[in-house]
One Martini backbone bead per residue (centre of mass of N, CA, C, O) as a GRO file, in nm:
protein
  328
    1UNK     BB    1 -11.639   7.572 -25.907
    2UNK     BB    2 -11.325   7.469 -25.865
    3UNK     BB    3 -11.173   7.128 -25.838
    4UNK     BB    4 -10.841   7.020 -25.695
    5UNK     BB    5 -10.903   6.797 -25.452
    6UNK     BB    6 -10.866   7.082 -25.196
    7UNK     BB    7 -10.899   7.259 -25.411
    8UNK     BB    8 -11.116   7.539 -25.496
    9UNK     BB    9 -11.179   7.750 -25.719
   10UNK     BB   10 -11.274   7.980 -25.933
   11UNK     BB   11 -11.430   8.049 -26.187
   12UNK     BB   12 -11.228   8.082 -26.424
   13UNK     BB   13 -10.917   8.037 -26.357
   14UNK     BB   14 -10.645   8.217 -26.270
   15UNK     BB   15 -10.278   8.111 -26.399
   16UNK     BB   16  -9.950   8.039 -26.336
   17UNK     BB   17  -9.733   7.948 -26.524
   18UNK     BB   18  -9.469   7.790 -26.581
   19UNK     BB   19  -9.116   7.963 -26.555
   20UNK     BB   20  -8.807   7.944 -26.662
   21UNK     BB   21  -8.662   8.206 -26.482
   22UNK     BB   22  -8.982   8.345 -26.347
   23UNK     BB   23  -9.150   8.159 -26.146
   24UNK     BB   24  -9.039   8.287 -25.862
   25UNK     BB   25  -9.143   8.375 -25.584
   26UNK     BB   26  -9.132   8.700 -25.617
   27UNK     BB   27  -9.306   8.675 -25.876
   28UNK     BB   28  -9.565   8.539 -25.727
   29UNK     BB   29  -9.616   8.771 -25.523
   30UNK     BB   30  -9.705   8.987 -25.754
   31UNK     BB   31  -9.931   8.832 -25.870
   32UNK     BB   32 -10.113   8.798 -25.618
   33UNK     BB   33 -10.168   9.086 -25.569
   34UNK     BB   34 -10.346   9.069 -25.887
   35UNK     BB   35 -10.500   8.780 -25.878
   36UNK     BB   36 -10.439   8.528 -25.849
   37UNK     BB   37 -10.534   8.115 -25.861
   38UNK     BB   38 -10.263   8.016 -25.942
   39UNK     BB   39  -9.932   7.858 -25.897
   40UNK     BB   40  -9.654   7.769 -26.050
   41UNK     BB   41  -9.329   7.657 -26.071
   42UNK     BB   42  -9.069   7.603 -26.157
   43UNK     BB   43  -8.966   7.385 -26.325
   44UNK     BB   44  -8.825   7.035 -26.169
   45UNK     BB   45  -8.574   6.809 -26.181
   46UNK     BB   46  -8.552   6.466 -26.085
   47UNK     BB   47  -8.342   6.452 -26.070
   48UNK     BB   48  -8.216   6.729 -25.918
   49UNK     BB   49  -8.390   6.631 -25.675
   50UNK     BB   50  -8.236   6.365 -25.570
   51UNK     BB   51  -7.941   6.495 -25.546
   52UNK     BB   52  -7.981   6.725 -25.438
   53UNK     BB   53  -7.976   7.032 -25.616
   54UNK     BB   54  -7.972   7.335 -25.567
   55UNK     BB   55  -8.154   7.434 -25.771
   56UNK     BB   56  -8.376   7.241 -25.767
   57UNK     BB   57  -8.422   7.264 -25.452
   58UNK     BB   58  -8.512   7.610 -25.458
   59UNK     BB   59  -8.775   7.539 -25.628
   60UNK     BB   60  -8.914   7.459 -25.344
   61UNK     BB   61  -9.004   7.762 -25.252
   62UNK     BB   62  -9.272   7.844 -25.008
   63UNK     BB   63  -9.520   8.046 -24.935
   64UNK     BB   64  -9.795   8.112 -24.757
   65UNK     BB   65  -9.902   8.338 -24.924
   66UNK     BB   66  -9.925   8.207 -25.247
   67UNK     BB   67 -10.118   8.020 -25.180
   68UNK     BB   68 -10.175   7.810 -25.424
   69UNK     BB   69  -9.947   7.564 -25.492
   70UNK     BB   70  -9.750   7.402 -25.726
   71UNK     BB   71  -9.517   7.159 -25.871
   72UNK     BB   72  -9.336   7.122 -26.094
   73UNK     BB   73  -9.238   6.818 -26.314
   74UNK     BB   74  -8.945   6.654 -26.438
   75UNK     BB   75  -8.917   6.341 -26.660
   76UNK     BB   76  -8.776   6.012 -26.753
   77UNK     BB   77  -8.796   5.813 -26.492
   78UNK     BB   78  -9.014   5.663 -26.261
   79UNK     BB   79  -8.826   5.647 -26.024
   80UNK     BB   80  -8.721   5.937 -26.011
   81UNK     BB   81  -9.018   6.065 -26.016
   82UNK     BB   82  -9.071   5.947 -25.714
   83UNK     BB   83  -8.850   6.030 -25.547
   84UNK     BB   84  -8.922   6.333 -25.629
   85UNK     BB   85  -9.262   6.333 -25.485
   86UNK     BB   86  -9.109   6.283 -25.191
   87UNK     BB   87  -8.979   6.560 -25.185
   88UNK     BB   88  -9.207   6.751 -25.235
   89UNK     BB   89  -9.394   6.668 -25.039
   90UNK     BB   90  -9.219   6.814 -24.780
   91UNK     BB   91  -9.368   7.120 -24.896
   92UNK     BB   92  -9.665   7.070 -24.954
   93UNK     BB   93  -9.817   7.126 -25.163
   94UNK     BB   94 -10.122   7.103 -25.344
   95UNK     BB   95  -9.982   7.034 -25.606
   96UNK     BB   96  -9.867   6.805 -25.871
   97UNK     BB   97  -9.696   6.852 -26.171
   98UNK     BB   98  -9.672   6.752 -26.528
   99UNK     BB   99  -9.445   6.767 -26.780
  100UNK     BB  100  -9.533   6.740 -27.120
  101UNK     BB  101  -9.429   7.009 -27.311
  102UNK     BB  102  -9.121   7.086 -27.321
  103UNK     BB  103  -8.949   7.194 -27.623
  104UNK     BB  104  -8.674   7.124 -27.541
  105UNK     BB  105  -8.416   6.970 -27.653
  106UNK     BB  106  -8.267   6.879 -27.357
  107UNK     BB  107  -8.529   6.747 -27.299
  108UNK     BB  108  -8.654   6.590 -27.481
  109UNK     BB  109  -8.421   6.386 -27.597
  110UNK     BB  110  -8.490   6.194 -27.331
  111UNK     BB  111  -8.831   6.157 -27.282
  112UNK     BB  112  -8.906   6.450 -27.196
  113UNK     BB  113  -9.157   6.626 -27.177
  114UNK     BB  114  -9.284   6.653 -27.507
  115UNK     BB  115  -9.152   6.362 -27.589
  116UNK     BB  116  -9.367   6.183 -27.475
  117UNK     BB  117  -9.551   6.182 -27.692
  118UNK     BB  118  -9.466   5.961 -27.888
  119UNK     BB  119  -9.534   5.782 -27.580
  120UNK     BB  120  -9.781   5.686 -27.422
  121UNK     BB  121  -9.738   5.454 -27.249
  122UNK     BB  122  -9.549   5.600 -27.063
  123UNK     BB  123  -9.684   5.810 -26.991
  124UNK     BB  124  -9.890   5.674 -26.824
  125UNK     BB  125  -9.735   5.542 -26.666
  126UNK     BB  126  -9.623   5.712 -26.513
  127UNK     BB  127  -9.850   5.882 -26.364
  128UNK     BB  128  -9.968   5.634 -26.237
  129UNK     BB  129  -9.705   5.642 -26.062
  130UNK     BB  130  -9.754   5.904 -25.930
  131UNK     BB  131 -10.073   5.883 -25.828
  132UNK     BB  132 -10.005   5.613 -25.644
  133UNK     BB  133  -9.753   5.783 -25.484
  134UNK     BB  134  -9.948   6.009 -25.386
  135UNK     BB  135 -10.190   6.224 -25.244
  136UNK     BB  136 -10.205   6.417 -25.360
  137UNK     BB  137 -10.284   6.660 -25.680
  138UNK     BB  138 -10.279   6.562 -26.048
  139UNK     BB  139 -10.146   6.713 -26.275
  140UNK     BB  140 -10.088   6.844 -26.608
  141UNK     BB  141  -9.905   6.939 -26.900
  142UNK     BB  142  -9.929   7.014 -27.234
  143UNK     BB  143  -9.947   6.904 -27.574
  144UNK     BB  144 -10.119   6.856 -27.887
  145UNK     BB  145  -9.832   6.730 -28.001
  146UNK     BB  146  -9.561   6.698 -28.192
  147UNK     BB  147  -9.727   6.741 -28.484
  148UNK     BB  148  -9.989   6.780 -28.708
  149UNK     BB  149  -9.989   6.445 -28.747
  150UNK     BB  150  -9.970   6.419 -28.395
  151UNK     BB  151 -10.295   6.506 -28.272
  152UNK     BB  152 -10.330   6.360 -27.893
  153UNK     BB  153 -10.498   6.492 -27.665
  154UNK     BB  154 -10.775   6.339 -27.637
  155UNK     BB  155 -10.592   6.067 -27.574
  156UNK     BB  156 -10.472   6.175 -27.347
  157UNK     BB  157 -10.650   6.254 -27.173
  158UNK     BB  158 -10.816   6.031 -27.134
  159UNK     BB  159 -10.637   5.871 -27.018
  160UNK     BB  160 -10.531   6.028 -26.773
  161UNK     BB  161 -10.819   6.058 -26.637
  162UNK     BB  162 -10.850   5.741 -26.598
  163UNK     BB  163 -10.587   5.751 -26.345
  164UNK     BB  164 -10.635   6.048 -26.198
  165UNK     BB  165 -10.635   6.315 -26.264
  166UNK     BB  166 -10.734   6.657 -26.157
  167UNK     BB  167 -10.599   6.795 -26.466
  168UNK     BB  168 -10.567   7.014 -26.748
  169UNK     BB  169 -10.300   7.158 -26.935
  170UNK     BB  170 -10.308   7.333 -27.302
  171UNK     BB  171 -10.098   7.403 -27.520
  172UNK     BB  172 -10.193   7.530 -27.848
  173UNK     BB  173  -9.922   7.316 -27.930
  174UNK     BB  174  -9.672   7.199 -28.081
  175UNK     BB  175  -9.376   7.104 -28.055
  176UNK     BB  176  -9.248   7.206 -28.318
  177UNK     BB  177  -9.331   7.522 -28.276
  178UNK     BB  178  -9.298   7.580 -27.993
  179UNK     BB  179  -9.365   7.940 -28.053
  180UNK     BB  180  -9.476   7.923 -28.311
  181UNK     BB  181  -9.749   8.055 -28.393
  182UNK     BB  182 -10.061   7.964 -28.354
  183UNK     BB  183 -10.287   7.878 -28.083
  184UNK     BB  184 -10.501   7.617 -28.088
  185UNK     BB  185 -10.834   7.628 -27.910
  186UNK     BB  186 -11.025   7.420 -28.056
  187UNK     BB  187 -10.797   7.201 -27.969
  188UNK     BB  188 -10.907   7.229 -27.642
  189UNK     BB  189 -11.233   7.259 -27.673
  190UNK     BB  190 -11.245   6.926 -27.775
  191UNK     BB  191 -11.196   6.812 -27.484
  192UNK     BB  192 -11.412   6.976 -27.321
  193UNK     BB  193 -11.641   6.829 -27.531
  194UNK     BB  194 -11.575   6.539 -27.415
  195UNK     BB  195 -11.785   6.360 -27.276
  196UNK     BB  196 -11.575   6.176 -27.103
  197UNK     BB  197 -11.485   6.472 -27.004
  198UNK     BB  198 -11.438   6.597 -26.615
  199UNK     BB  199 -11.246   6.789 -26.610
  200UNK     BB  200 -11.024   7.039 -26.602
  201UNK     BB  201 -10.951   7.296 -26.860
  202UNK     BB  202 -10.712   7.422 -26.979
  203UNK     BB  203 -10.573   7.754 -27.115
  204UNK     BB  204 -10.264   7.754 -27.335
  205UNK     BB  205 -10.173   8.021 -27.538
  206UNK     BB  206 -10.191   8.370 -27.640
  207UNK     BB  207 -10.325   8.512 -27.357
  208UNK     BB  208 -10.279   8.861 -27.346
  209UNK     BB  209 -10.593   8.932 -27.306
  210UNK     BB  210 -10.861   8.983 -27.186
  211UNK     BB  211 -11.036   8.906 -27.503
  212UNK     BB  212 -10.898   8.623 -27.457
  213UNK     BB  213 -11.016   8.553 -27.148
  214UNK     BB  214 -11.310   8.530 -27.286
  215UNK     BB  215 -11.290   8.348 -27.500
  216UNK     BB  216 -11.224   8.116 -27.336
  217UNK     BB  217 -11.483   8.151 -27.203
  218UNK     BB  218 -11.724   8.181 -27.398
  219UNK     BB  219 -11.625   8.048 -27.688
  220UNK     BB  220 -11.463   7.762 -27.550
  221UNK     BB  221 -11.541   7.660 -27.270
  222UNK     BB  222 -11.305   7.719 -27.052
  223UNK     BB  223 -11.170   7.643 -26.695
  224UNK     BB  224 -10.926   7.820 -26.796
  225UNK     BB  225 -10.628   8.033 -26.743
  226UNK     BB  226 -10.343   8.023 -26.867
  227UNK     BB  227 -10.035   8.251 -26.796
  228UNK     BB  228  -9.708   8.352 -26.923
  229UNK     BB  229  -9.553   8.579 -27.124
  230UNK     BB  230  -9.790   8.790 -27.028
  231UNK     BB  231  -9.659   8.852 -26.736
  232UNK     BB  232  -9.398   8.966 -26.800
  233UNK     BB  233  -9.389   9.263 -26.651
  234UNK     BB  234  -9.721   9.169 -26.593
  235UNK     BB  235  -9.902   9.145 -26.313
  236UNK     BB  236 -10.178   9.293 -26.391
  237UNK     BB  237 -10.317   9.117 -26.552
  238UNK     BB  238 -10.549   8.980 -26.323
  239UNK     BB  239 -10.676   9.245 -26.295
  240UNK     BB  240 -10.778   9.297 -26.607
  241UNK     BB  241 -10.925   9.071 -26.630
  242UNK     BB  242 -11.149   9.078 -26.380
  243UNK     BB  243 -11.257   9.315 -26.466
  244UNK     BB  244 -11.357   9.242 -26.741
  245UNK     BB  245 -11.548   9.040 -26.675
  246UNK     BB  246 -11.725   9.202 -26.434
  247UNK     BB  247 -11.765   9.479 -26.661
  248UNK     BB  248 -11.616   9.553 -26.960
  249UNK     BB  249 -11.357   9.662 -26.907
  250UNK     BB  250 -11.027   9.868 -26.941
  251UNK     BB  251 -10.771   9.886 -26.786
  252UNK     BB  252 -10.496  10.050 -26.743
  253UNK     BB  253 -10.215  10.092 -26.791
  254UNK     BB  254  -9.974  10.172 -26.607
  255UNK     BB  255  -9.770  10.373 -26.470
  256UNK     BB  256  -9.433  10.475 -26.371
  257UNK     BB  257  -9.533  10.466 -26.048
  258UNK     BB  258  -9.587  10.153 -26.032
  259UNK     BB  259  -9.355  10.030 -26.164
  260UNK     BB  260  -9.163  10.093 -25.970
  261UNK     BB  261  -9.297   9.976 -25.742
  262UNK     BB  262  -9.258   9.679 -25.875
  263UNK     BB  263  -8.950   9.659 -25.872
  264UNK     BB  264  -8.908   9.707 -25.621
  265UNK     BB  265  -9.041   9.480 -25.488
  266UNK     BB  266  -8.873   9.270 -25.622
  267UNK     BB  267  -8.592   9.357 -25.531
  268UNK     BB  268  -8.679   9.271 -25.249
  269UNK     BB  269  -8.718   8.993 -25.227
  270UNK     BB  270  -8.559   8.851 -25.388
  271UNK     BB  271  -8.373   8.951 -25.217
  272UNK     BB  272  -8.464   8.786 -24.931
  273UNK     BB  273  -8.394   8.532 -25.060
  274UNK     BB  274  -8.125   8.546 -25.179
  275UNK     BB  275  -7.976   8.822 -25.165
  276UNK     BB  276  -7.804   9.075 -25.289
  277UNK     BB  277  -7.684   8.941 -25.525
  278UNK     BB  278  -7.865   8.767 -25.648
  279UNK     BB  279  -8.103   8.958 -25.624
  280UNK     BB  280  -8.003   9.110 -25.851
  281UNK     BB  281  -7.928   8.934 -26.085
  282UNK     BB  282  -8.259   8.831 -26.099
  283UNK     BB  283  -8.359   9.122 -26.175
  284UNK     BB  284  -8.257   9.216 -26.449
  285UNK     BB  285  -8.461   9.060 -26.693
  286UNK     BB  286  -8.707   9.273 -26.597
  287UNK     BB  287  -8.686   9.570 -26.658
  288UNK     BB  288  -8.800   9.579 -26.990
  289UNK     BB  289  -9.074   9.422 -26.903
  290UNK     BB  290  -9.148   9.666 -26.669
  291UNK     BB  291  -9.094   9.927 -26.975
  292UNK     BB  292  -9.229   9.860 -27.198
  293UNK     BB  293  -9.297  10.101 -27.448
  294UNK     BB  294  -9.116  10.328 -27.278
  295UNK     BB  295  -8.942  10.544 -27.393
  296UNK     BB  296  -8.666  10.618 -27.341
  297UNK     BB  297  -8.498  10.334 -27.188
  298UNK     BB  298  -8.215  10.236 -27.241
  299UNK     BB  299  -8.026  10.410 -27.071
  300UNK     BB  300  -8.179  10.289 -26.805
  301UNK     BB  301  -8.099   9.964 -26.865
  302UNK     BB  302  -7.804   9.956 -26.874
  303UNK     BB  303  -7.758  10.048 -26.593
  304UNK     BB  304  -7.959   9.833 -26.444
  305UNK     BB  305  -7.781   9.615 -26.624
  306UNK     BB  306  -7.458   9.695 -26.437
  307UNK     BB  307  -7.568   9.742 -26.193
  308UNK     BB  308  -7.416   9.627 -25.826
  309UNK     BB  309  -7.573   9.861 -25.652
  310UNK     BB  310  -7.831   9.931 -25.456
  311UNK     BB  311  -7.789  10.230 -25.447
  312UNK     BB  312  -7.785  10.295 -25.731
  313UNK     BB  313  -8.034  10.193 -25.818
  314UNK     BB  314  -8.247  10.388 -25.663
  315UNK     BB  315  -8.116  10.617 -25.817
  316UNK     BB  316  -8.208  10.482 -26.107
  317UNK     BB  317  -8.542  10.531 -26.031
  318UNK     BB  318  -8.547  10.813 -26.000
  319UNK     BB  319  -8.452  10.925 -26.223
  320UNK     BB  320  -8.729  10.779 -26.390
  321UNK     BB  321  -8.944  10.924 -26.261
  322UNK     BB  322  -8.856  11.184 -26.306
  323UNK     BB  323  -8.833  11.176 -26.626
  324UNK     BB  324  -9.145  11.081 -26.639
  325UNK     BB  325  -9.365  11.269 -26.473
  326UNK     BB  326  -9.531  11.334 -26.783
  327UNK     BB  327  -9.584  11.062 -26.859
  328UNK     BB  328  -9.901  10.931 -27.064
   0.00000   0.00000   0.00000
């Protein structure tokens, strides 16, 4: 068993990376059906939630199905980050997470997100006064360094392990290359294995397939899968994971009538959370990758991200069963 303060998991927890504009109710509430053991919120700007910023404030949305769940947070200035911590309090969640991996221009730039690698000093510093200023329990994600000459993250791990925190999850990427190129597992591997470290390593970045989450498990020796673009459009990823590691076995990918009630039940929550317009509107981006793969489906793509009538969605994914009844 895995625990992160009063949060049990499961050894070798599957985790919903956060993912903005991606991993909010709906979509976690998709992946919960299919097994996974913790999921955190999309990033949330410390600014924008002292502001009481609607978009900031709406990220912090739990329904009791969920948990366990994280709110991550991301800032720069560690006034700001307390004051923030305070409000996400409000919200219960189980977890607090430190985003310090975000490779975004407009976040770096700040010296938040991954830009505070530069800055360990400074990193401790935030860390140390989030740990000591809420109940809850923090965990980070964070990347393996700036870029190839600053691979800092064993000396991460251990000072923020030193100050209190209760998890670390480790993309394994620099933030230089943003998301090119292949995630490094052994230099996560390594934190895992160093002496000094006894929190769980979480291993971040190109887990796409269950034979990637037993490697992750079997060959790396890490406490956890953190899984994230791997998800999208594919919340059964923690169902096949599931099933290959206790039984060896490779689930089918879903059929065309699964994957349809998938979008069904997507575009209801959405709409349920959010209203018909905005449920509609914030599941369009979603229906390319829950039909990856699937031929001739441009067709009803273009059709489905243009169209603004609910009933009218309804009857183009009818159309989609029809069109596809043999589809094997």
């Amino acid at each position: 068993m895995i625990e992160i303060g009063s949060v049990k998991l499961p050894d070798f927890p599957l985790i919903l990376a956060p993912m903005e504009d991606i991993s909010d109710p709906p979509f976690r509430a998709l992946c919960k059906m299919y097994g996974v053991d913790l999921m955190f919120t999309e990033f949330v700007s410390s600014e924008g939630l002292i502001r009481d910023a609607e978009k900031s404030a709406k990220k912090l949305d739990i329904f009791e199905t969920e948990r366990p769940v994280g709110v991550q947070v991301f800032g720069h200035n560690i006034d700001s980050m307390l004051r923030a911590v305070e409000r996400i309090e409000r919200v219960e969640p189980e977890i607090i997470d430190i985003n310090y991996g975000c490779p975004v221009k407009k976040v770096v730039s700040k010296g938040a997100g991954a830009g505070i690698l530069r800055d360990l000093d400074k990193m401790q510093k935030m860390t140390e006064a989030v740990v000591k200023h809420t109940h809850l329990p923090v965990t980070v994600k964070t990347r393996l360094g700036w870029d190839d000459n600053s691979i800092v993250i064993n000396e991460v791990a251990e000072r923020l392990q030193d100050i209190g925190i209760k998890a670390i999850s480790i993309h394994g990427r620099t933030r230089k290359q943003m998301y090119t190129g292949t995630a490094n597992w052994h230099k996560i591997a390594e934190v895992k294995r160093n002496p000094r470290i006894h929190i769980p390593v979480f291993a971040n970045g190109d887990i796409k397939t269950p034979q990637d989450a037993k490697r992750i498990r079997d060959e790396f020796g890490l406490d956890g899968a953190m899984i994230g673009r791997a998800a999208i459009g594919n919340p059964w990823i923690f169902k096949q994971i599931k099933h290959y590691l206790a039984t060896g076995e490779i689930l089918e990918t879903p059929k065309i009538p699964e994957r349809l009630n998938m979008v069904k039940k997507h575009l209801e929550l959405a709409i349920k959370w959010k209203g018909e317009r905005l449920g509609i509107l914030e599941t369009r981006p979603h229906y390319a990758n829950y039909f990856k793969g699937i031929p001739n489906f441009k067709q009803f793509r273009i059709r489905l991200v243009t169209e603004d009538n609910l009933k009218e969605i309804h009857s183009i994914l009818e159309e989609i069963k029809n069109f596809y009844q043999s589809y094997r």
